[in-house]
KEKE-3310 file (N, C-alpha, C; in steps of 0.2 Angstrom, whole numbers, plus 5000, padded with zeros to 4 digits):
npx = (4883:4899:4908:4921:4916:4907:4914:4923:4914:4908:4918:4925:4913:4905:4910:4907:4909:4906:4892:4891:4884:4875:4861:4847:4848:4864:4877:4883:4899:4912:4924:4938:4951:4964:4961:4958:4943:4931:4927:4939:4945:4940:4938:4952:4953:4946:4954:4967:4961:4957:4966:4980:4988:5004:5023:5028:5019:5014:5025:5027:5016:5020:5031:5023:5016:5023:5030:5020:5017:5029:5034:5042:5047:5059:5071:5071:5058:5059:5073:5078:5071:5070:5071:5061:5051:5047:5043:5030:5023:5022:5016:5002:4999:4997:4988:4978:4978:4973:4959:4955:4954:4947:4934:4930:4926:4915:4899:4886)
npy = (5097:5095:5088:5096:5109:5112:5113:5123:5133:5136:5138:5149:5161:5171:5187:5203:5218:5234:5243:5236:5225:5210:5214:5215:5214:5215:5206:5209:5215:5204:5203:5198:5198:5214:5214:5201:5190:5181:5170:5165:5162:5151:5141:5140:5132:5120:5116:5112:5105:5091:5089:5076:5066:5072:5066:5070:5071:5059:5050:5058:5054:5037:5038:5042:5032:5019:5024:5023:5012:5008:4996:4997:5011:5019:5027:5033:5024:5021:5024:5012:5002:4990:4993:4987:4984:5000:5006:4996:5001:5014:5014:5009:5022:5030:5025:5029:5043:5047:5038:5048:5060:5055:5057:5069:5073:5067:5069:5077)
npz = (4988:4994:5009:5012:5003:5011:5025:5020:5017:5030:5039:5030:5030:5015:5015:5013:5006:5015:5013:5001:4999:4991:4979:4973:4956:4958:4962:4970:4982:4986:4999:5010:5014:5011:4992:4991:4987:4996:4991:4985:4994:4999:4990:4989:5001:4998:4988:4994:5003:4996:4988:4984:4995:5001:4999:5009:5021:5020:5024:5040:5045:5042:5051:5064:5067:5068:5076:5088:5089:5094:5107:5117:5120:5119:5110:5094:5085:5069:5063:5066:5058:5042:5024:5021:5030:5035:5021:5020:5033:5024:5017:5022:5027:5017:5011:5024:5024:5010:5014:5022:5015:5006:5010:5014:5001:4997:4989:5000)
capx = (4889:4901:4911:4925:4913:4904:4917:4926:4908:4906:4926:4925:4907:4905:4909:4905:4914:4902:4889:4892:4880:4871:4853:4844:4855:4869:4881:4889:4907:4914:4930:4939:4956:4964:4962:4956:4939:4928:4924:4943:4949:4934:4941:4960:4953:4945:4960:4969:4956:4956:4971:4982:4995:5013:5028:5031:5010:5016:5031:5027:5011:5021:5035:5020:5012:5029:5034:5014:5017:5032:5033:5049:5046:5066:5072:5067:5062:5059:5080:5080:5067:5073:5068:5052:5046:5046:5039:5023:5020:5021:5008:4998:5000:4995:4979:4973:4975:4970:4952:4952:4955:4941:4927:4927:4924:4911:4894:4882)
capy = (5101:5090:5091:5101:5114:5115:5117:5130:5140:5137:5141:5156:5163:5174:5192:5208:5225:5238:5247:5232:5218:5210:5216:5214:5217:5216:5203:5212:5216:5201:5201:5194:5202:5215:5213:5192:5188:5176:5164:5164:5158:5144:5137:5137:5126:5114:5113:5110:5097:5087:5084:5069:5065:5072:5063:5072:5069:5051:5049:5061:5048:5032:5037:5042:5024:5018:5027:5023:5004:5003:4995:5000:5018:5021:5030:5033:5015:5021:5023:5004:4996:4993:4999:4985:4988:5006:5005:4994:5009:5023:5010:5012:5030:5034:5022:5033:5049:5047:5037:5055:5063:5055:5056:5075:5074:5064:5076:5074)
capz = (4991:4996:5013:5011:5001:5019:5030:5018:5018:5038:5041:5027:5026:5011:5017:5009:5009:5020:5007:4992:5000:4983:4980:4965:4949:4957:4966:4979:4980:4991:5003:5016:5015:5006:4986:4990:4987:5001:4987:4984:5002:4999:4984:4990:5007:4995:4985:4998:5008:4995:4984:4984:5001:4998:5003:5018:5024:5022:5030:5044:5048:5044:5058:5070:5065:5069:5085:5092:5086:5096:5114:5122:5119:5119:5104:5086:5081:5062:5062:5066:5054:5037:5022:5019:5034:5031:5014:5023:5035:5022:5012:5026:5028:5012:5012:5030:5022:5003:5015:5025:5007:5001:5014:5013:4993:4995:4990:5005)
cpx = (4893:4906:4914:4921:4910:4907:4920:4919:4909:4912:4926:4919:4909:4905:4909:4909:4906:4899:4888:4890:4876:4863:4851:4847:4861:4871:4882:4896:4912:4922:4931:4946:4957:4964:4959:4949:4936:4930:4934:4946:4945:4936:4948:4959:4952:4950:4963:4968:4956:4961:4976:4988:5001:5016:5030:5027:5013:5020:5032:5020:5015:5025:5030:5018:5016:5029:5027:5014:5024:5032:5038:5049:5056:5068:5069:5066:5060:5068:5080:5078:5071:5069:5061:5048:5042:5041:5034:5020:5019:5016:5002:4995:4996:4988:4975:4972:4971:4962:4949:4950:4947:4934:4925:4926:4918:4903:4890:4875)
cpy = (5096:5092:5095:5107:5116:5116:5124:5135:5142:5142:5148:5158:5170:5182:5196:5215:5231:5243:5240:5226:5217:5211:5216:5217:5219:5212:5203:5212:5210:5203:5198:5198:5208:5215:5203:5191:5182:5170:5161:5161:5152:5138:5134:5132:5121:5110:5108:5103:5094:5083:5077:5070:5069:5067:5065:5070:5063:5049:5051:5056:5041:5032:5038:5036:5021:5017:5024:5013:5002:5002:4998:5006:5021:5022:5031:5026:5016:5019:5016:5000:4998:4992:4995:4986:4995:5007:5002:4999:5014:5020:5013:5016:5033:5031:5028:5039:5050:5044:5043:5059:5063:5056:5063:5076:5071:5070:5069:5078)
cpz = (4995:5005:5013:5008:5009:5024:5027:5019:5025:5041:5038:5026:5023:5016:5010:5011:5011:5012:5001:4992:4993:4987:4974:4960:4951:4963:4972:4977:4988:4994:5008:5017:5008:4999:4986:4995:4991:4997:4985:4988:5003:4995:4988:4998:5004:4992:4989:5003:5006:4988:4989:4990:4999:5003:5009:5022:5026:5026:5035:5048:5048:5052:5063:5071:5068:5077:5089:5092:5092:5103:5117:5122:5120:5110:5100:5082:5071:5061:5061:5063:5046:5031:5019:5024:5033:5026:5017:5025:5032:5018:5015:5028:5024:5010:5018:5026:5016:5008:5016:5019:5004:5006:5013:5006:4991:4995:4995:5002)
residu = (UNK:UNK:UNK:UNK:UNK:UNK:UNK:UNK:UNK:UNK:UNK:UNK:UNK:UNK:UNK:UNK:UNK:UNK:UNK:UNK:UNK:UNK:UNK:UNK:UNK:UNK:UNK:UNK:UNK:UNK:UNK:UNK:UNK:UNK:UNK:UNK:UNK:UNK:UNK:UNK:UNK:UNK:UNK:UNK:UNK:UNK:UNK:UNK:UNK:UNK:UNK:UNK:UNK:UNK:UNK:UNK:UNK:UNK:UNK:UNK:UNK:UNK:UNK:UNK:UNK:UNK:UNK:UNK:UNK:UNK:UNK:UNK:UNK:UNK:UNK:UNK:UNK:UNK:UNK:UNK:UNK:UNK:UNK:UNK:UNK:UNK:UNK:UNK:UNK:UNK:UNK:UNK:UNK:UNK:UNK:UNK:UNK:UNK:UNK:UNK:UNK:UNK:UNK:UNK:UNK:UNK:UNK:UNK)
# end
């Protein structure tokens, strides 16, 4: 089971509707809200946890990398670097979260 499977069970544990706990020959009727099954809100975490960066991930971590990098703390220094610097820190960016990405995939 890999991380993301453990927090989505710990974060979503499997509930049941009242009467439709499994018992021999038969499952159980699970939920969690109306019409969407535990097992279903488990999945859509993992999905989640562990697909690939979007451009906005990245760019929302480069400029904090940025803003935390610079000294003068006066205005927005993404505005004033140009666009290779830029492109280094969304490099950067995208290497932290893609390492995050991968540490909870790994089965433990």
């Amino acid at each position: 089971m890999s991380i993301a499977e453990r927090e989505a069970t710990q974060y979503f544990p499997t509930q049941y509707w009242p009467n439709h706990e499994p018992r021999k020959g038969y499952p159980g009727k699970e939920c969690y809200l109306e019409g969407i099954a535990s097992s279903d809100i488990q999945e859509a975490y993992v999905a989640g946890r562990t697909t690939a960066p979007t451009e906005a991930e990245i760019e929302a971590m480069a400029r904090l990398e940025a803003r935390e990098e610079a000294e003068d703390g006066f205005g927005e220094p993404w505005d004033c670097m140009v666009e290779e610097d830029q492109e280094a820190f969304r490099a950067n960016a995208k290497r932290m979260l893609l390492a995050a990405r991968k540490a909870v995939s790994i089965d433990v």
